[in-house]
C-alpha positions in Angstrom: -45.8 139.2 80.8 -44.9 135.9 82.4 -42.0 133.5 80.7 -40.9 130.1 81.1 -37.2 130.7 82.2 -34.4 127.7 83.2 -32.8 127.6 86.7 -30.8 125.9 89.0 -32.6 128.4 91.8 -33.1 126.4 95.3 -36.2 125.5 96.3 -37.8 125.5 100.0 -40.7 123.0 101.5 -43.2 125.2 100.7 -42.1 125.1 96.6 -41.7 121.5 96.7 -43.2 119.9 93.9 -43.9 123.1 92.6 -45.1 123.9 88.9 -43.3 125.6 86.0 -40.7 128.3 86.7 -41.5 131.4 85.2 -40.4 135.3 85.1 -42.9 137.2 86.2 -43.6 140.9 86.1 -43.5 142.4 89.7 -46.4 144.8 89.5 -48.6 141.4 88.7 -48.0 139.8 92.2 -50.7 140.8 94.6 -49.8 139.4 98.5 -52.0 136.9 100.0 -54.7 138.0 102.0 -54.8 136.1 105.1 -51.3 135.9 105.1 -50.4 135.3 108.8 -47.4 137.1 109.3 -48.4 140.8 110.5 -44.9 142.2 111.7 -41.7 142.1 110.2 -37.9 143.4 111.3 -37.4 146.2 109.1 -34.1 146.4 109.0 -33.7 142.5 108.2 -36.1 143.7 105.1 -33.3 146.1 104.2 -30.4 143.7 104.4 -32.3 141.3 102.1 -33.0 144.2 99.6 -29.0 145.3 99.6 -28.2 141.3 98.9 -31.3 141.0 96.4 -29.6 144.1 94.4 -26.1 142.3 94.7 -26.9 138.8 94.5 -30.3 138.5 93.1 -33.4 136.6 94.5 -31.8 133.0 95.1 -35.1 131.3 95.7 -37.8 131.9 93.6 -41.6 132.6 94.9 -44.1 130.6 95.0 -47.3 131.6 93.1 -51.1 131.0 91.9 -52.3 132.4 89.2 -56.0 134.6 89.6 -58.3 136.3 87.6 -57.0 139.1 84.9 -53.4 137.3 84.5 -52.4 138.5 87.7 -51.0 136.2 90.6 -51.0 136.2 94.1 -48.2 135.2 96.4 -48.2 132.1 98.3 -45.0 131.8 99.8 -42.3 134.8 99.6 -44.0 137.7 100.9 -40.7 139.5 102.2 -38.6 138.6 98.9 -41.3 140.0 96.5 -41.3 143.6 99.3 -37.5 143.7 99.4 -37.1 143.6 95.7 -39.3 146.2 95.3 -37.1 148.0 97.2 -34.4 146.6 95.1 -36.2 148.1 92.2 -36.4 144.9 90.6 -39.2 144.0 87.8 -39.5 141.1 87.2 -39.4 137.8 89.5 -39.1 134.2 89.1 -41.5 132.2 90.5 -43.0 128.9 90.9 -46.6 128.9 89.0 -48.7 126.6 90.5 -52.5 125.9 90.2 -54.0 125.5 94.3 -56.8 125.8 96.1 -57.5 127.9 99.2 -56.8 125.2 101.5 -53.6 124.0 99.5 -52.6 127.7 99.5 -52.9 128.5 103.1 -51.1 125.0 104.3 -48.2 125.7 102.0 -48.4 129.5 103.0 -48.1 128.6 106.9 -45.0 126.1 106.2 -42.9 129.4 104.2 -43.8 131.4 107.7 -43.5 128.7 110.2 -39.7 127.4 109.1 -38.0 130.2 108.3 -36.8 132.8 110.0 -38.1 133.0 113.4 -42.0 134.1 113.5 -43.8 136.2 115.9 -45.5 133.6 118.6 -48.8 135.6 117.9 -48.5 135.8 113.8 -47.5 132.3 114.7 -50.7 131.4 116.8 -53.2 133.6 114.3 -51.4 130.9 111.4 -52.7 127.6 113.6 -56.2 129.6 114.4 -56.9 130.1 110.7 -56.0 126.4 109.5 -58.2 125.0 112.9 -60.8 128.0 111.5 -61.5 125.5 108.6 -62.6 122.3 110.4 -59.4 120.7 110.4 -58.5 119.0 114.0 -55.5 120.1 115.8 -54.1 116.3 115.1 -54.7 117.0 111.5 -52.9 120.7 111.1 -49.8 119.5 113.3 -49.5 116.6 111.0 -49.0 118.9 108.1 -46.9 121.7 109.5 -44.8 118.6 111.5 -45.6 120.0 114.8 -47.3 118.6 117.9 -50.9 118.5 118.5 -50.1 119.6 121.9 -47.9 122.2 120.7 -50.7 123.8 118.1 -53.5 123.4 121.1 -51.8 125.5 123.6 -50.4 128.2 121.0 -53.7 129.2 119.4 -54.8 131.2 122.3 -52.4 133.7 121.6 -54.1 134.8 118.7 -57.0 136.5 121.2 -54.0 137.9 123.5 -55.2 141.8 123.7 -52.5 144.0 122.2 -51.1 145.4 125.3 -49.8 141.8 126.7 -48.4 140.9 122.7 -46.4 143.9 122.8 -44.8 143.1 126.8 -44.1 139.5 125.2 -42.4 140.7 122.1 -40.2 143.1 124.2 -39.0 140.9 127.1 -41.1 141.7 129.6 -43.1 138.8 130.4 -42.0 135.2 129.2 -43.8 133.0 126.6 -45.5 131.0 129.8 -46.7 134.4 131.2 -48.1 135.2 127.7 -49.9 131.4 127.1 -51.5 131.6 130.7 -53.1 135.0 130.4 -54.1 134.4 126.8 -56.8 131.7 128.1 -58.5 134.6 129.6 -61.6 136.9 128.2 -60.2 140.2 126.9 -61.1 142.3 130.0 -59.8 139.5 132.6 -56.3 139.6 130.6 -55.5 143.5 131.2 -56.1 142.3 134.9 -54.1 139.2 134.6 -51.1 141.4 132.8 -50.9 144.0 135.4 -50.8 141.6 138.3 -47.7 140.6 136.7 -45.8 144.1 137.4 -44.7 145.4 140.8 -46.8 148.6 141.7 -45.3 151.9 140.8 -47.3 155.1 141.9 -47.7 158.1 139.1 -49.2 161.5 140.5 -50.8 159.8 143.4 -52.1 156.9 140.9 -51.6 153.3 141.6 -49.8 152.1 138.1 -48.0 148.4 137.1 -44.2 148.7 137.2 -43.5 146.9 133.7 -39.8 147.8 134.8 -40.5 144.9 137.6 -41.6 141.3 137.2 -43.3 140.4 140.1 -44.5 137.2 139.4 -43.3 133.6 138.3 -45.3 131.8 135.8 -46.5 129.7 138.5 -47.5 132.5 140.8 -49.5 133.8 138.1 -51.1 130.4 137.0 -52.8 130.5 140.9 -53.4 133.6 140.8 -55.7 133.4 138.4 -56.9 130.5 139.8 -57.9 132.3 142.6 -58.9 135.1 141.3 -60.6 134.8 137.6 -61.5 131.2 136.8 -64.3 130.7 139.4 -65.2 127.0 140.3 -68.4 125.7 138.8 -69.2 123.5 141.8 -69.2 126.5 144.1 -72.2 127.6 141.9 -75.1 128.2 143.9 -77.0 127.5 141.1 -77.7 124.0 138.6 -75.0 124.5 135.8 -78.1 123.4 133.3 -80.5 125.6 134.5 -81.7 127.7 131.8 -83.6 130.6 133.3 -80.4 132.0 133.9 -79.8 134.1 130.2 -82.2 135.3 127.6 -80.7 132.7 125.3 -80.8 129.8 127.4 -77.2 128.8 127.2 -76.4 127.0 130.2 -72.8 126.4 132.0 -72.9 122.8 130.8 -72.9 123.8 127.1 -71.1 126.8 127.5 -67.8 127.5 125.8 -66.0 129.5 128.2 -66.5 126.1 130.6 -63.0 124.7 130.9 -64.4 121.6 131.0 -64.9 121.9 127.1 -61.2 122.0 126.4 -60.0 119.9 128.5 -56.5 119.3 126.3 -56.3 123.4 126.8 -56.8 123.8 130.3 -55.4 120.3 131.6 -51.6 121.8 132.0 -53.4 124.9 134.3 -55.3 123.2 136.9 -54.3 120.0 139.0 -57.4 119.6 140.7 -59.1 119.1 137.5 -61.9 121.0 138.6 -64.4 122.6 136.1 -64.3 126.6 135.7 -65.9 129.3 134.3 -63.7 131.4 132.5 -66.4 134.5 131.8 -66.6 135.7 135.7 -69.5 138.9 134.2 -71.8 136.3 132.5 -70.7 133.8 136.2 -72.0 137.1 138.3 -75.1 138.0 135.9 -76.6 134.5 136.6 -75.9 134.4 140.4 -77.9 137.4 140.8 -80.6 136.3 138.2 -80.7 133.0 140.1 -81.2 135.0 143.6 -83.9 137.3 142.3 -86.0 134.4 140.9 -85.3 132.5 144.5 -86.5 136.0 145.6 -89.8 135.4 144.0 -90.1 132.2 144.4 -90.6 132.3 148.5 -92.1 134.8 148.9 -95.5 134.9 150.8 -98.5 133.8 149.3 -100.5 136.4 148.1 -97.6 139.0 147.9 -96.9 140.5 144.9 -93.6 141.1 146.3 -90.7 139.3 146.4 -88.6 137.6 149.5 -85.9 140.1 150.8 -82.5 139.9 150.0 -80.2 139.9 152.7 -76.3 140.4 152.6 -74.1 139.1 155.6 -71.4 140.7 157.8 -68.2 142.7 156.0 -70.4 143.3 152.9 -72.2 146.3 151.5 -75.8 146.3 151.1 -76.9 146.8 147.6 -80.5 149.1 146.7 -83.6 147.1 148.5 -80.8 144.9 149.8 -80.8 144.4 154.1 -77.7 144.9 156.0 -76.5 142.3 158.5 -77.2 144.9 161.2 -81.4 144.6 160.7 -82.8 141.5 160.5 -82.1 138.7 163.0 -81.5 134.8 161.6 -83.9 132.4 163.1 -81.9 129.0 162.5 -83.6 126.8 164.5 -87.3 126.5 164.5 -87.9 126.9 167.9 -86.9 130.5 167.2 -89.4 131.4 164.8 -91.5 134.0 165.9 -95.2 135.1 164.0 -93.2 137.7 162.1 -90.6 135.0 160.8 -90.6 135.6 157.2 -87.9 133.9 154.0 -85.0 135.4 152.7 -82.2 134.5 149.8 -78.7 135.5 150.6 -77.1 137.8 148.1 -73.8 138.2 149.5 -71.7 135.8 151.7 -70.4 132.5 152.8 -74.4 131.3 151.8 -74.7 133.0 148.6 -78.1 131.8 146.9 -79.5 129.8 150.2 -82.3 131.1 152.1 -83.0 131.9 155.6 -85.8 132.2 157.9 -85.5 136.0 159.5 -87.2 138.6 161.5 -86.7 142.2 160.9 -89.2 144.1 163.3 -87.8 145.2 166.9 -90.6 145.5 168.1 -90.9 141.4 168.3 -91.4 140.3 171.3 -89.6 137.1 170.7 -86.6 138.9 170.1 -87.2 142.4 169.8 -84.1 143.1 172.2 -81.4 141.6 169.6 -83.1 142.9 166.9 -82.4 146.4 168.8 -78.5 145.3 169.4 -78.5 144.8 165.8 -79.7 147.9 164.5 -77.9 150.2 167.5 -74.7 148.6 166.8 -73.4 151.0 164.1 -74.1 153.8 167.0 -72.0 152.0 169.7 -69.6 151.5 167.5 -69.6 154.8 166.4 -69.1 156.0 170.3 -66.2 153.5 170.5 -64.7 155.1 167.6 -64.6 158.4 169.0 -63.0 156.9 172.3 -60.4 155.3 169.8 -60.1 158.9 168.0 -59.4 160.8 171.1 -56.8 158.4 172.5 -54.9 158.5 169.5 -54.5 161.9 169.3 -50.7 161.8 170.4 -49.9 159.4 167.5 -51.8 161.5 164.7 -49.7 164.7 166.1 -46.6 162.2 165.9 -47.9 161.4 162.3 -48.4 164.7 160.9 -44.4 165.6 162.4 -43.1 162.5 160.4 -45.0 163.6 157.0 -43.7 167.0 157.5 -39.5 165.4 158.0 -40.7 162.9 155.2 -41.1 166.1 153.0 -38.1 168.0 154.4 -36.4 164.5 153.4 -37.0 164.7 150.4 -36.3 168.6 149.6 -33.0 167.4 151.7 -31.6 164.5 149.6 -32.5 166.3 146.5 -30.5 169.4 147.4 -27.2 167.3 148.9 -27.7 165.3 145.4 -27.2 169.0 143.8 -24.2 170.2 145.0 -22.5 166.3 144.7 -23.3 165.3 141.6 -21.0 168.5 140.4 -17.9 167.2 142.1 -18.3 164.5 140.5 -14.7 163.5 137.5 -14.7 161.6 134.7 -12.8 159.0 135.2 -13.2 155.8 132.5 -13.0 155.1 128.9 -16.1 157.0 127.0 -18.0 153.7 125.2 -18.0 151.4 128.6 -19.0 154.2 130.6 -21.9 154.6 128.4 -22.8 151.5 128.2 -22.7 151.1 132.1 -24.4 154.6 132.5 -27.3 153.2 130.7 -27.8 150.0 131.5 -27.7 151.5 135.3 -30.5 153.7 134.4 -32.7 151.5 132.8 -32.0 149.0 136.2 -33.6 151.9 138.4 -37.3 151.9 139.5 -39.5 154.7 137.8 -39.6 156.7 140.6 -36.1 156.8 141.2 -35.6 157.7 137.3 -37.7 160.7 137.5 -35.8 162.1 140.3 -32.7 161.4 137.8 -34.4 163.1 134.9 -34.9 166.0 137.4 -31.9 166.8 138.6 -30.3 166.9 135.2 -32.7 168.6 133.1 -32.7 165.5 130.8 -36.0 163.6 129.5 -33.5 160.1 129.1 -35.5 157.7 127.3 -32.8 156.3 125.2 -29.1 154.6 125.0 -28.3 157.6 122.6 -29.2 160.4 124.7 -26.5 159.1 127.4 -23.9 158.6 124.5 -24.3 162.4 123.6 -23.7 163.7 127.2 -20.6 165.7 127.7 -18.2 164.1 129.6 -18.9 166.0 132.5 -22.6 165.4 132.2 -22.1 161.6 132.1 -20.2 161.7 135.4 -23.0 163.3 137.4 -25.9 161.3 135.7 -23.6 157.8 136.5 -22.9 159.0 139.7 -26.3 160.4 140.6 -27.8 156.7 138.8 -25.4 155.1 141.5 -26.8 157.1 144.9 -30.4 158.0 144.1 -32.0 155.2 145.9 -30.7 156.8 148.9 -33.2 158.1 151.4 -35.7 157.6 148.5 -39.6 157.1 149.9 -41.2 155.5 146.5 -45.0 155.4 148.9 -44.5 159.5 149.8 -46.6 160.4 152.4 -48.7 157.2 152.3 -45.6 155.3 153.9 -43.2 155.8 156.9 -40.1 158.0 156.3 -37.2 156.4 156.0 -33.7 157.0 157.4 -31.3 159.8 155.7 -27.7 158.0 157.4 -27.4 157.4 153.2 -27.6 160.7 152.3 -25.6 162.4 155.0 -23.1 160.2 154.4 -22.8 161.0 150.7 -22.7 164.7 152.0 -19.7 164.6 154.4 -18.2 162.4 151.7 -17.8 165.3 149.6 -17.7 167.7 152.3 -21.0 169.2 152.0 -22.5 171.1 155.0 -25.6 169.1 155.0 -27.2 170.4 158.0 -27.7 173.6 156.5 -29.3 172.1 153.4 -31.8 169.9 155.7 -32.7 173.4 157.6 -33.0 174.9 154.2 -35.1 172.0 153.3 -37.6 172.2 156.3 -38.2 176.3 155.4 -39.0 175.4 151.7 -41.5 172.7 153.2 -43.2 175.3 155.2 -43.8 178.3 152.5 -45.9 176.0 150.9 -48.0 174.6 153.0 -47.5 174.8 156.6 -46.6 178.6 156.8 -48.2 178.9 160.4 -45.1 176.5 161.4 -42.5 179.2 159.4 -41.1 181.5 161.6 -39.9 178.7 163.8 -38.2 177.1 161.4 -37.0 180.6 160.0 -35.1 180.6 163.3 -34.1 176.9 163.4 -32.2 177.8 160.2 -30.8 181.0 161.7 -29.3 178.3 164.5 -27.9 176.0 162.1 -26.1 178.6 159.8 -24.6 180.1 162.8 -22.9 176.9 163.5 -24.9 176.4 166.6 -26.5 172.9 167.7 -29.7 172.6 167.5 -32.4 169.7 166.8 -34.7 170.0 164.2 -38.1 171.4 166.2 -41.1 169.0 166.5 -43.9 171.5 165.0 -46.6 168.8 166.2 -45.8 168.3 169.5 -49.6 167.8 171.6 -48.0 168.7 174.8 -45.0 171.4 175.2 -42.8 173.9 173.5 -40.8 173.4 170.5 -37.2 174.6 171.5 -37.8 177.7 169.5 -41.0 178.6 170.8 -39.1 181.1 173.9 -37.9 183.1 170.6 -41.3 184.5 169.6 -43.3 187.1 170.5 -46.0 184.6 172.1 -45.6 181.0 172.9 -46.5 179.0 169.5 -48.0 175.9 171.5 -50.6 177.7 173.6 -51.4 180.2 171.1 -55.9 179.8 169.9 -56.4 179.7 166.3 -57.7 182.7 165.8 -54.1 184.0 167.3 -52.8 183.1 163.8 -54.8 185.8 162.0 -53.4 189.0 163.9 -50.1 187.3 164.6 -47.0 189.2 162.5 -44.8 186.7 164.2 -45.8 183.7 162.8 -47.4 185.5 159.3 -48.3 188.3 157.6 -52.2 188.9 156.9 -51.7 189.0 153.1 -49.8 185.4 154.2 -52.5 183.9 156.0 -53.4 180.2 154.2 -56.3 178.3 154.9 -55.1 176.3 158.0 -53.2 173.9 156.4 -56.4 172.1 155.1 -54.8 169.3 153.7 -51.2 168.4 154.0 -50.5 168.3 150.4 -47.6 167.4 149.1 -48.0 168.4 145.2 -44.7 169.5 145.0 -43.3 165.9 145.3 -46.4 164.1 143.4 -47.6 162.0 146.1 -51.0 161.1 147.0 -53.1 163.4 148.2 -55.6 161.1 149.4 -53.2 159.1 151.3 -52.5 162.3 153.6 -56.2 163.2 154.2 -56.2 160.9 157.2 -53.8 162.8 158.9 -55.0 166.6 158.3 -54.9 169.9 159.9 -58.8 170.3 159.8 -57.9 171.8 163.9 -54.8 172.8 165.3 -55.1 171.3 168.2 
């Protein structure tokens, strides 16, 4: 039941010229509904509980009273939660008759000057006050804000969840966050990604949120670029409306920057209308070509004009490749089979074009032919290019195979290190400086970390429970594991070990016999016709002879080891393989290395199908 009561409680801007203070029962106060702050810190909510039980709630609510004696809260959301908590039952509040607008002004100012609100709660506050006709002028004016400052914070009320959540924890910055939030849902997840640096999970291209690849600026013309497309580039009249079933044309439109100008003016110097929906942008470009389509075509036809496509582009269904149909640009060209076309793809997208298509023209049948034999010549010339590279695919396939002896390698010399390894600092700022190296790393480097100590680390208190041991090898290995690392796997160019070597006769570690070992692991995966050579190259090495590592790949020659078998490995045919116990067993025998696969490592398969064992030859 609600009483008048008598106190000296504070009051804040939103209670100002409030109505009667009263004591109200806590299980009559209902929240209100279109409150716009969504997320708050939870453990702030506990500290105001543990004072509220101490202390008391110093500032009353603010309150309007509904239907059935109940009331519902219009400034002092997290008060009325944390004393609940408190296990308080009655509040004192402000009662005060308002309507909705009243309400929802008075609402905002509680949210907007206290304690720091979420920049999206924050813009969802602006959109719902704008939501009610008000102008932008008009709302500023009453929260004391600037129009300018209310325009360009409302988009973030449509940001997609995904980019809300990088803002909130650090990684993008409030101008990242504004730019990409003028977008259309779908062109924001593009937008945010182009942000990261590229990482590459299990052979997948992924963003890097670990990176921040680009400025503010950088992404501002990037988008640009890339998503708001240029209305005057059009190839069609921004008011026709044949364009959409409802008619809506670009003029009218919207998404049309030119509609907001006080939005968009900060975005774009050239000042420059754009279309910020690029699907419904493509949808009337090809509506406009098919209805130029049918528009010249020949009298009498009942179909339309072909659609052509121009050089570096692919040829959609009913579409004609550059390759076969010749463009007649002068008249005097024309021949009686000249008929009109409408470019769907190219520099003159929408235009047409006067063509012929028939080689046997007379006029100019023989370019025609050029035209349509030109995928065959080039094909030959392909072939020539195919066969003179074959030294440098053979030289390919030997530096994927060290690139995943590399690997195997550094990961074996990071083994036997990282357990010689001392403790040698005070316990909290080696943690500290354990993790923070950690969480510096790039993913791919972390997952070689997590690896190599058996350790899922995800979090500052997993490194704080290590053993004192345990923390020396995962700072240690944290501090070296960049070394001879290849983050592109086979789909880049191996990189030099002088890193890892060195960290091995640091520590005195025979490394050469850990690279030998390496290079045999390699092989009884996935190149086993290659293993008895290496079997022996290992035999070399651990009998402290010098020896080079052999080139399995060589086009021309024997590998050094090659005198050691029972046959010469380089001049042996394929079908050799099967009966050979030298190089395998039968019940060994693997499918002629296929593929150079590398799934042990995680890298992209795809990457490595260019460079193949389809022949040994």
């Amino acid at each position: 039941m609600a009483k008048a009561a008598k106190s000296s409680a504070k009051s804040s801007p939103a209670t100002n010229g409030a109505g009667e203070l009263v004591m109200i029962e806590a299980s009559k106060l209902d929240p209100r509904p279109d409150n716009g702050r969504k997320r708050f810190n939870k453990d702030k909510l506990k500290e105001l509980a543990q004072s509220i039980r101490e202390n008391g709630v110093l500032e009353p609510l603010l309150v309007r009273p509904r239907d059935n004696g109940r009331f519902e809260i219009v400034a002092g959301w997290r008060r009325w939660t944390a004393s609940k908590d408190a296990k308080l039952t009655n509040l004192l509040c402000y009662v005060k008759n308002m309507t909705d607008e009243e309400a929802a002004y008075a609402g905002a100012i509680e949210n907007l000057q206290r304690e720091d609100l979420d920049p999206v709660d924050e813009a969802a506050e602006f959109a719902r006050l704008l939501g009610d006709g008000k102008s932008a002028k008009a709302v500023a004016q009453r929260l004391g804000k600037e129009p300018q400052y209310v325009i360009r914070r409302v988009p973030l009320s449509n940001l997609i969840e995904e980019a809300a959540e990088d803002l909130r924890a650090g990684r993008i910055y409030m101008g990242h966050a504004l730019e990409i939030a003028l977008l259309l849902p779908d062109d924001q997840k593009l937008a945010l990604d182009e942000c990261y640096g590229t990482d590459y999970v299990k052979g997948k291209q992924v963003p890097d949120k670990e990176v921040l690849d680009l400025t503010v600026e950088e992404l501002r013309k990037w988008i640009a670029t890339n998503i708001m497309l240029v209305l005057e580039r059009a190839p069609f009249a921004l008011d026709d409306t044949r364009l959409r079933e409802d008619a809506l044309t670009c003029l009218k439109c919207p998404e049309r920057t030119g509609n907001n100008q006080a939005l968009f003016e900060d975005m774009f110097t050239d000042k420059k209308d754009r279309c910020r929906d690029r699907k419904c942008f493509v949808a009337k470009t090809m509506k406009f070509i098919q209805l130029e389509a049918v528009r010249i075509k020949p009298k009498g036809s009942e179909e339309p004009a072909p659609i052509i496509v121009d050089y570096g582009y692919q040829p959609q269904e009913g579409q004609l490749g550059r390759n076969s149909f010749f463009v007649e640009e002068k008249a005097s060209e024309r021949c009686d089979r000249a008929e009109r076309a409408v470019w769907g793809a190219g520099s003159q997208l929408g235009k047409t074009a006067w063509i012929c298509r028939h080689p046997e023209c007379e006029k100019h049948a023989g370019r025609v032919n050029k035209l349509s034999s030109s995928n065959r010549s080039s094909g030959v010339k392909s072939l020539e290019r195919s066969t003179a590279d074959s030294t440098k695919k053979a030289e390919r396939k030997q530096e994927i195979f060290n690139m995943k002896s590399d690997e195997v390698f550094r990961r074996k010399v990071f083994a036997v290190v990282r357990k010689k390894y001392k403790f040698p600092f005070g316990r909290p700022a080696l943690n500290r400086v354990a993790w923070m190296l950690f969480k510096g790393l790039e993913h791919h480097h972390k997952v070689t970390v997590r690896e190599e100590i058996g350790v899922e680390v995800d979090a500052f208190s997993q490194v704080a429970a290590m053993k004192d041991k345990e923390l020396a090898e995962f700072l240690n290995l944290c501090s070296v594991v960049h070394e001879g690392a290849n983050r592109y796997g086979a789909s880049g160019n191996q990189v030099s070990q002088k890193g890892v070597i060195d960290l091995a006769e640091e520590h005195e570690v025979d490394w050469k016999k850990l690279d030998a070992e390496a290079r045999v692991e390699v092989a009884e995966k996935k190149y086993k016709k290659h293993l008895q050579t290496l079997k022996l190259y290992k035999e070399e090495v651990e009998a402290g002879k010098h020896a080079d590592p052999p080139n399995l790949f060589a086009p021309n020659g024997e590998s050094p080891f090659d005198h050691m078998l029972k046959k010469p490995y380089s001049y042996m045919e394929e079908d050799d393989f099967e009966d050979s116990e030298a190089i395998a067993k039968p019940e060994d025998k693997e499918e002629d290395d296929e593929e150079l696969s590398t799934e042990d490592l995680d890298w992209d398969k795809n990457e490595e199908e260019e460079y193949s064992e389809e022949e040994d030859d």
